[in-house]
N, C-alpha and C positions, 0 to 999 in steps of 0.2 A: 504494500500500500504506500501512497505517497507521504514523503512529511515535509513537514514544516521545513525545514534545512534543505531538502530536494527542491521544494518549490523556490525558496528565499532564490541558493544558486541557480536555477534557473532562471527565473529573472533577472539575477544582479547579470549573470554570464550574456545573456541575449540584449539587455540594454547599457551592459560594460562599464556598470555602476562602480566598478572597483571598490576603496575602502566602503565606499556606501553600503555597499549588500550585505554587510555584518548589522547595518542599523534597522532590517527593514524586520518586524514584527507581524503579529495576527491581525496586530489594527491601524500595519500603513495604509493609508490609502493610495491607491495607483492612480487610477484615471484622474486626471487634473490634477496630481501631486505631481508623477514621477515624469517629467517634459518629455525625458528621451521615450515615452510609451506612447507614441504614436499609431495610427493604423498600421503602419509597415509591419512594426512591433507587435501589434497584440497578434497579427496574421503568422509571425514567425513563434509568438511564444506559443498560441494555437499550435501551429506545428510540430513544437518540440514537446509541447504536452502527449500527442497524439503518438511520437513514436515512443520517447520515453515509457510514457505510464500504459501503450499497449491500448488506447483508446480511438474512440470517435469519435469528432465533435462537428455533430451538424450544425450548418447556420443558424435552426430554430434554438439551438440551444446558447448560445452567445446572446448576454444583454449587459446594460453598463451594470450592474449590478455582480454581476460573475467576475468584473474588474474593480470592483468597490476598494476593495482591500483585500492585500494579500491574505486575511483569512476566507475570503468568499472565493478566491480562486484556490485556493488548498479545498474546502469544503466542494466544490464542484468537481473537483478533478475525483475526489477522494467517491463522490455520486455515481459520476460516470465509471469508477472503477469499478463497485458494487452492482452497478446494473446491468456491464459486461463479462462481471465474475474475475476481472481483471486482479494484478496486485503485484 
C-alpha cells in the first residue's frame, strides 16, 4: 500500500522541490500552494501514481479536491489501490 513518505517523494521528485519535500505533511496543500504543480505536473504525477502504485486513474476520477493536500492524494491513491486489490 502506498505511504505517506512514497507519496511526499513522489511529488517532491516530479516537481524537484528539493530540501522542500522533507516539509511537505498530510495537510500541505498542493493546488494553489505548490506553483511548480501545474497541469503539466498533476498529468505527470497522475502518471507516476499509475505505474508506481499499479493503478488506474480515469479522468472521472481526478477533481481539485484529490489535489487538496497531500493527504487527499495519499487517501485517493490508497482508494484506488483497494478497489483494484492493488498494494
Amino acid at each position: 500500500m502506498a505511504t505517506l513518505d512514497q507519496i511526499r517523494h513522489l511529488i517532491g521528485d516530479i516537481l524537484e522541490l528539493g530540501d522542500r519535500t522533507g516539509t511537505l505533511t498530510l495537510d500541505t496543500p498542493l493546488l494553489g500552494n505548490l506553483p511548480e504543480l501545474d497541469s503539466m505536473a498533476v498529468v505527470a504525477v497522475i502518471t507516476e501514481l499509475e505505474q508506481r502504485f499499479d493503478i488506474i486513474v480515469d479522468d472521472d476520477d481526478i477533481g481539485a479536491e484529490t489535489f487538496e493536500t497531500l493527504g487527499s492524494l495519499l487517501a485517493f491513491v490508497l482508494h484506488k489501490q483497494e478497489m483494484t486489490g492493488g498494494g
